[in-house]
GUMI-643621 format. One line per 3 residues: number of its first residue (from 1); for each residue y, x, z of C-alpha. Coordinates in steps of 0.1 Angstrom, whole numbers. Layout:
REM GUMI-643621
NUM	Y/X/Z ~ ...;
REM end
This chain:
REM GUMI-643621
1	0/0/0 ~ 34/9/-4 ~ 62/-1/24;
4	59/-34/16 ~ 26/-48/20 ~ 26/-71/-11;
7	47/-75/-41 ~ 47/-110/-36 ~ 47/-136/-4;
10	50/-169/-13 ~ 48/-196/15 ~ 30/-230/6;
13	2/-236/-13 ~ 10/-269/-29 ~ 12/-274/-70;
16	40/-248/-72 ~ 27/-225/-46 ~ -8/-216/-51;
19	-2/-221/-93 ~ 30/-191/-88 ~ 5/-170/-71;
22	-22/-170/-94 ~ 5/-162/-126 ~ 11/-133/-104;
25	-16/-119/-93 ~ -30/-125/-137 ~ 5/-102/-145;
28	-9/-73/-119 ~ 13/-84/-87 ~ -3/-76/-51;
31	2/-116/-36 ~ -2/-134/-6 ~ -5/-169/2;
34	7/-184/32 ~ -6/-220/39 ~ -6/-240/75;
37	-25/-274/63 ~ -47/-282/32 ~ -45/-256/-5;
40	-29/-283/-29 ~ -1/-291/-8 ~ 9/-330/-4;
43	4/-338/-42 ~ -34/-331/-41 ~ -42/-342/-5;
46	-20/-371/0 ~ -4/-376/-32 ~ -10/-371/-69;
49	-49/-369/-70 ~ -60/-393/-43 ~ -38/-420/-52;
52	-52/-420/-88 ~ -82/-421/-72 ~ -74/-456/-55;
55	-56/-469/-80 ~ -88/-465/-102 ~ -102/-487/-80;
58	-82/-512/-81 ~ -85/-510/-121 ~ -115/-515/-116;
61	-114/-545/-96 ~ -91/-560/-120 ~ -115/-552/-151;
64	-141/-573/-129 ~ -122/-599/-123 ~ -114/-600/-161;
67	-146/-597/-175 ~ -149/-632/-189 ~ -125/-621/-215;
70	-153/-598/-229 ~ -182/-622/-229 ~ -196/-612/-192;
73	-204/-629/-160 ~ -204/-615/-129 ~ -206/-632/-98;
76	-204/-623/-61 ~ -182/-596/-66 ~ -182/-573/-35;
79	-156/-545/-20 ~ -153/-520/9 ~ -121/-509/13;
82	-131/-477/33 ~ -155/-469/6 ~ -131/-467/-15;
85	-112/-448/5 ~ -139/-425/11 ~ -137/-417/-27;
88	-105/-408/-29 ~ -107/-381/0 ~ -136/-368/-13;
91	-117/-363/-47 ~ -93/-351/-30 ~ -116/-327/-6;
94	-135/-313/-39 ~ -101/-302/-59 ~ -86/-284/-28;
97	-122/-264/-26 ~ -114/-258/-63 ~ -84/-240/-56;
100	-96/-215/-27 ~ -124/-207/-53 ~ -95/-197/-78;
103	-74/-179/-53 ~ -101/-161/-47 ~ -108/-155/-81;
106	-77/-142/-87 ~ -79/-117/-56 ~ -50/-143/-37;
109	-52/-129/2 ~ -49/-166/18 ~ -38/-168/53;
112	-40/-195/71 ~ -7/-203/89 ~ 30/-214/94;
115	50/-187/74 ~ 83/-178/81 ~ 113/-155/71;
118	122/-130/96 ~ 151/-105/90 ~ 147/-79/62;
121	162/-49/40 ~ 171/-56/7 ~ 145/-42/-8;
124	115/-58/20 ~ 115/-93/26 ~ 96/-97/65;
127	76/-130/70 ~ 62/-143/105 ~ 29/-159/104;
130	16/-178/130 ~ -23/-182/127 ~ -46/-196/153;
133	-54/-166/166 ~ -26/-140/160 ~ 6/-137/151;
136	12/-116/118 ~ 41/-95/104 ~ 42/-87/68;
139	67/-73/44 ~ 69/-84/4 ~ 93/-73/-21;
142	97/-104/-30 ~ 93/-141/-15 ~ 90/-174/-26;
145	96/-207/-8 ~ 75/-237/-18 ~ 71/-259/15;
148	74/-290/-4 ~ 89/-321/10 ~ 78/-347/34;
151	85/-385/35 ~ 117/-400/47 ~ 125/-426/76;
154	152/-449/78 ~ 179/-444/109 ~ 162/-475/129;
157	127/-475/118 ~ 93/-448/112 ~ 58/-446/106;
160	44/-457/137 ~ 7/-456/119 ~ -2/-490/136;
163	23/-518/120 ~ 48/-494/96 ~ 30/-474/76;
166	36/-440/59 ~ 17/-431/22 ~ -8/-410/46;
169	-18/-442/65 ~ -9/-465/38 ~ -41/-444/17;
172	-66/-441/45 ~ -59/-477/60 ~ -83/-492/84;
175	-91/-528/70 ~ -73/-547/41 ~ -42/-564/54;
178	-35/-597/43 ~ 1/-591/32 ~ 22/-565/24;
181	62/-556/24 ~ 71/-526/6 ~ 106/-509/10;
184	114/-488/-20 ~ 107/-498/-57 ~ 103/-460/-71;
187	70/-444/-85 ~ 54/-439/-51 ~ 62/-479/-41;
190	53/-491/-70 ~ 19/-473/-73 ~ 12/-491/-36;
193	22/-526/-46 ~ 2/-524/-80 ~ -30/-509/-61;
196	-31/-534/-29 ~ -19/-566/-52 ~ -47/-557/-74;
199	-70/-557/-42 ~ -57/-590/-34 ~ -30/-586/-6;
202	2/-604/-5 ~ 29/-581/-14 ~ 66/-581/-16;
205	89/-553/-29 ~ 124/-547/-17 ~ 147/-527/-33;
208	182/-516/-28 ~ 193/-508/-66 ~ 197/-540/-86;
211	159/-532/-106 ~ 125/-517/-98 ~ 118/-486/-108;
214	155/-475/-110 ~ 156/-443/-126 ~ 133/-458/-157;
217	147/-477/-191 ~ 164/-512/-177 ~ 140/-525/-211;
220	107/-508/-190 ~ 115/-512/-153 ~ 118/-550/-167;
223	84/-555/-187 ~ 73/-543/-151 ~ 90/-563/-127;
226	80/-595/-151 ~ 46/-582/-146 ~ 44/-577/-113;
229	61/-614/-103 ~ 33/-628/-126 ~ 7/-612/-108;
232	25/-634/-77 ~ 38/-600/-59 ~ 76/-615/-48;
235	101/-589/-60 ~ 135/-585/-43 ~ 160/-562/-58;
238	195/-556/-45 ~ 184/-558/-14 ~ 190/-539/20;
241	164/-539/53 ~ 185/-544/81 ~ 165/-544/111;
244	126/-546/118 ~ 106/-556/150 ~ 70/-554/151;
247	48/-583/170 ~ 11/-574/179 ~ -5/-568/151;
250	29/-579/125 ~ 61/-572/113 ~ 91/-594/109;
253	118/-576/82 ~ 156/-590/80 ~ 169/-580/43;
256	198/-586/34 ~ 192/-600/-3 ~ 225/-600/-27;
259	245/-603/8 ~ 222/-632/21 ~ 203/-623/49;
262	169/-633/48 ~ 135/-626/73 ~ 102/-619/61;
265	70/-619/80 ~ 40/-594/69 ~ 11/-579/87;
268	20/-543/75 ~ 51/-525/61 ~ 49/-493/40;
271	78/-470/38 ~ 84/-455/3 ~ 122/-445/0;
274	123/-409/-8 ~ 114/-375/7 ~ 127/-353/27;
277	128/-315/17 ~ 104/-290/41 ~ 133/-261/54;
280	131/-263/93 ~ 115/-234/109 ~ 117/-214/78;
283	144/-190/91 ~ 169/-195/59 ~ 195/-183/85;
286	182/-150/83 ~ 193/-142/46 ~ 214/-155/24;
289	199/-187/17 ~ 221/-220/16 ~ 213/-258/16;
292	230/-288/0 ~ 217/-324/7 ~ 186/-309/22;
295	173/-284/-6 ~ 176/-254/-12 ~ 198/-242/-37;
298	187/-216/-66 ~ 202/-203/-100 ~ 184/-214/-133;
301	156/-184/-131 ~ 147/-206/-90 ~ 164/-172/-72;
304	185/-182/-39 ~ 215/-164/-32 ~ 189/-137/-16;
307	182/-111/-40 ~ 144/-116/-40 ~ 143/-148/-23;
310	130/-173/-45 ~ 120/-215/-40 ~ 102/-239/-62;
313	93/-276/-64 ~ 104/-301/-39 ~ 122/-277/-14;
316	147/-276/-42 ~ 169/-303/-62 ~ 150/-331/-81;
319	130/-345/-99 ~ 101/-338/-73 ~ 75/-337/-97;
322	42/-317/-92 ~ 44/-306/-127 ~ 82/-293/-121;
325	68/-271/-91 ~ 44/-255/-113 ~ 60/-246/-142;
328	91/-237/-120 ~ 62/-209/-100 ~ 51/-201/-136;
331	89/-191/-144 ~ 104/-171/-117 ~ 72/-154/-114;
334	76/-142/-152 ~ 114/-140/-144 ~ 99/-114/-109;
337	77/-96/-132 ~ 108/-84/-158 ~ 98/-109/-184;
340	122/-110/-215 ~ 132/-140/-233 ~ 127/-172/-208;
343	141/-198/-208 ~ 154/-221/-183 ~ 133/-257/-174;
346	152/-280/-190 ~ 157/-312/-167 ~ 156/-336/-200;
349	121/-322/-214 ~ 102/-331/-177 ~ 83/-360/-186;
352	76/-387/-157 ~ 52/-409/-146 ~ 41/-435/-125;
355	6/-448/-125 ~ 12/-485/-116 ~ -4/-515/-135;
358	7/-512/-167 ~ 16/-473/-164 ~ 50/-462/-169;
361	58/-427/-185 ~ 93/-413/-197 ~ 110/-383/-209;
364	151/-375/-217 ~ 178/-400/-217 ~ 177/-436/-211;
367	196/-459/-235 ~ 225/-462/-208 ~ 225/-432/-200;
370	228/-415/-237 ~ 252/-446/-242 ~ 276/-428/-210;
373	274/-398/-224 ~ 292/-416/-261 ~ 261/-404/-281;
376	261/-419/-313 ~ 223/-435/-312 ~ 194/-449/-328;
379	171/-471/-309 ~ 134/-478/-318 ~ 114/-503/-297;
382	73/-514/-311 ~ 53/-534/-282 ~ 14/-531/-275;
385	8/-567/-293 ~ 13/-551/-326 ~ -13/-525/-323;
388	-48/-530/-329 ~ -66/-508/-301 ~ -46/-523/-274;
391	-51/-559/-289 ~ -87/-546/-286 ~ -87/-531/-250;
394	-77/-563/-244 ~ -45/-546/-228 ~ -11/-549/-253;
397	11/-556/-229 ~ 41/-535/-228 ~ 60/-514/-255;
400	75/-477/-263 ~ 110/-475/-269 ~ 122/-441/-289;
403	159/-430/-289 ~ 174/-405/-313 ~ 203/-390/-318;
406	219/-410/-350 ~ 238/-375/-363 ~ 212/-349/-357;
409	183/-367/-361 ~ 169/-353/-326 ~ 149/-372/-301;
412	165/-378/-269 ~ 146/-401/-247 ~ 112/-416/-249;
415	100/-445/-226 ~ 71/-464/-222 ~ 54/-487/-205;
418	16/-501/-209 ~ -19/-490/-212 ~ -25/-451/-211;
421	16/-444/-220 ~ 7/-414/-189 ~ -13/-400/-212;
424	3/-406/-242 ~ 39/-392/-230 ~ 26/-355/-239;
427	28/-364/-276 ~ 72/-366/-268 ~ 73/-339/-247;
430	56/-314/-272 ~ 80/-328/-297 ~ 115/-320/-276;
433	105/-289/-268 ~ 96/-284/-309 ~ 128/-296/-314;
436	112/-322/-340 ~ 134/-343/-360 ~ 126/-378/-366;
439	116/-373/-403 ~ 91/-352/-390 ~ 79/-374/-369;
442	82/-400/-391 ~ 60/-380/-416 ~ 32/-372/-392;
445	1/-384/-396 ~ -14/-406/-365 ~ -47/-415/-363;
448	-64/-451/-366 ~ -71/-472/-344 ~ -54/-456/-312;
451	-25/-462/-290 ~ -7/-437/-302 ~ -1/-456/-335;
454	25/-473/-312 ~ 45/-439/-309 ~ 46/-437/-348;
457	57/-473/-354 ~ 88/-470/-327 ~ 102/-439/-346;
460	99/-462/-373 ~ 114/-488/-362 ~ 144/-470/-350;
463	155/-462/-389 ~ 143/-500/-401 ~ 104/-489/-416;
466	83/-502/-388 ~ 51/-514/-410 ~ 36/-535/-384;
469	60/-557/-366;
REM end
């Protein structure tokens, strides 16, 4: 070893964490990993990976309760909610196991701890960790921060485990409950309401902003919402929780509804209105490290105002996206190793998802948003009831919507909501970061019969040649 002990120290082993430490150890870097909880972080214990897995369920359920449609009977249809639940930890469980096998693979010393920044030199970086056992002092040339981000209370109200619920208990829970209120309408909320309406539990959405899904396309968030009120879930948009009390084994909510206020009774209440970013105990004071609105702050290449202080994913600014975290570890460790040419992540090109029933997926500007920024535009907009595998999935509702720029010819936002669109998003994102034009995507060959024949026929319809609608 040198004076420092490692090249590289990076604390938290979540999506951005453990992916940075692999990229470094593959470019030659000496790296150490300093995790206190689960490898994977929040996203693939608690997040991401297990909430797919329930939500698959709930598909599922759905599918069954649909079959007629397909020519099937089924009768006595039969569920246990903490088997289901057991799936989804041991998915969980088996992908976290996945990624000690690749730090280990990739010669990754692991410890398992709370990590720390204790004072330094400029050119050695000292963190504290706190094991079990021991207490450990190492040095690193360089350091980066990915504690991730935890979720938020409100002033008057938190998690209590029993009654209010947080997404750990709201994805492990005990017993069905027989309804549901939901504060918050974004992807985590959403994701919730679809899985436990789908299992049959009463649920009602309230949300401050005047639509679900606020940060989507007003046109998607509002094929959603219709869907969701069909499905008998009771959706309340501008609207503010005042106050809650819990009685026995229930929860009584005033909202205040469009300035009305209103009370609503429910045996559980989940708590889905943000995050808040992991920095306490991290000794930031100890370099140059500064905070606004509870995130760290870093230049373009994810460097703090420490030379050789770095942070990535959801301990920094938005969006909090596990994707984001990687590819952010990906680029300041290139940007560490003395990489030429990189480029900066581009906010714009981060495509987003939320895996509610019908999925949602986005990338770039919405319509009002390009429309704020005086962008001279072209909309396209072809829904699922036009295309013949979705008619055939028995599964066309929803559409993609496609908006270009009317001088350049470049793509600027793509939304969509319906069956697969999570899946089907990549297809955009490969295209803004080609730069295509939409003559080139208007020229590309799409296969038949699949979704993505939908993608096609919005770019079409956005210059007047959509074929089949």
């Amino acid at each position: 070893m040198t004076k420092n002990d490692y090249d590289l120290i990076i604390i938290g082993g979540g999506p951005g964490g453990y992916v940075a430490a692999i990229k470094a150890s593959q470019l030659g870097m000496s790296v150490a990993l300093v995790e206190d909880k689960h490898l994977g972080g929040i996203c693939l214990n608690w997040g991401c990976i297990p909430t797919k897995a329930l939500l698959r369920a709930s598909e599922i359920r759905h599918m069954l309760d649909n079959v007629g449609e397909f020519g099937f009977t089924i009768s006595n249809i039969k569920m246990d909610i903490n088997n289901i639940t057991k799936r989804s930890r041991k998915v969980a469980a088996q992908l976290s196991d996945g990624i000690s096998h690749l730090l280990k693979k990739n010669k990754v010393h692991v410890f398992e701890g709370f990590g720390y920044l204790d004072k330094g030199t400029v050119d050695s970086k000292v963190i504290i960790i706190k094991t079990e056992k021991e207490i450990i002092r190492k040095k690193a040339q360089n350091v980066i921060i990915a504690t991730g981000a935890r979720s938020r209370n409100l002033p008057f109200v938190s998690s209590d485990g029993i009654n209010i619920w947080d997404y750990k208990t709201a994805m492990t829970p005990p017993k069905l409950p027989s309804s549901l209120i939901i504060i918050g309408s974004g992807a985590i909320g959403m994701e919730f309401a679809s899985f436990y309406n789908d299992l049959g539990v009463n649920v009602t959405v309230v949300e401050a902003l005047p639509s679900i899904l606020p940060n989507e396309d007003e046109d998607i968030s509002k094929i959603v919402e219709n869907n969701f009120k069909k499905r008998g879930m009771n959706i309340k948009t501008n609207a503010t929780l005042k106050s809650i009390k819990t009685i026995n084994k229930s929860v009584s909510a005033e909202v205040s509804v469009s300035g009305k206020i209103e009370k609503i009774n429910s045996e559980k209440l989940i708590l889905a209105i943000g995050i808040i970013a992991n920095t306490e105990n991290l000794g930031l004071n100890n370099y140059n490290i500064k905070i606004d609105k509870g995130h760290i702050i870093t230049n373009e290449w994810l460097e703090t105002d420490e030379k050789g202080i770095y942070a990535i994913g959801d301990v920094t600014a938005g969006p909090w996206l596990a994707h984001k975290a990687s590819h952010e570890g990906i680029l300041c460790v290139e940007k560490i190793a003395g990489h030429k040419n990189l480029r900066p992540i581009d906010k714009n090109s981060i495509p987003g998802c939320t895996y509610c029933r019908p999925q949602v997926a986005s990338i770039g500007l919405t319509e009002k948003n390009a429309k704020s920024q005086n962008l001279n535009i072209k909309v396209g907009k072809f829904p699922f009831i036009g295309n013949g595998k979705a008619i055939a999935l028995g599964d066309s509702e929803g559409m993609i919507k496609t908006i270009f720029n009317k001088d350049t010819g470049e793509l600027i936002g793509a939304h969509m909501v319906g069956p697969e669109v999570t899946e089907l998003i990549q297809g955009f994102s490969i295209a803004k970061k080609l730069e295509t034009t939409e003559q080139e995507l208007m020229h590309t060959v799409f296969p038949h019969p699949t979704l993505s024949e939908s993608m096609h026929e919005s770019v079409l319809d956005a210059y007047n040649q959509a074929i089949h609608y």
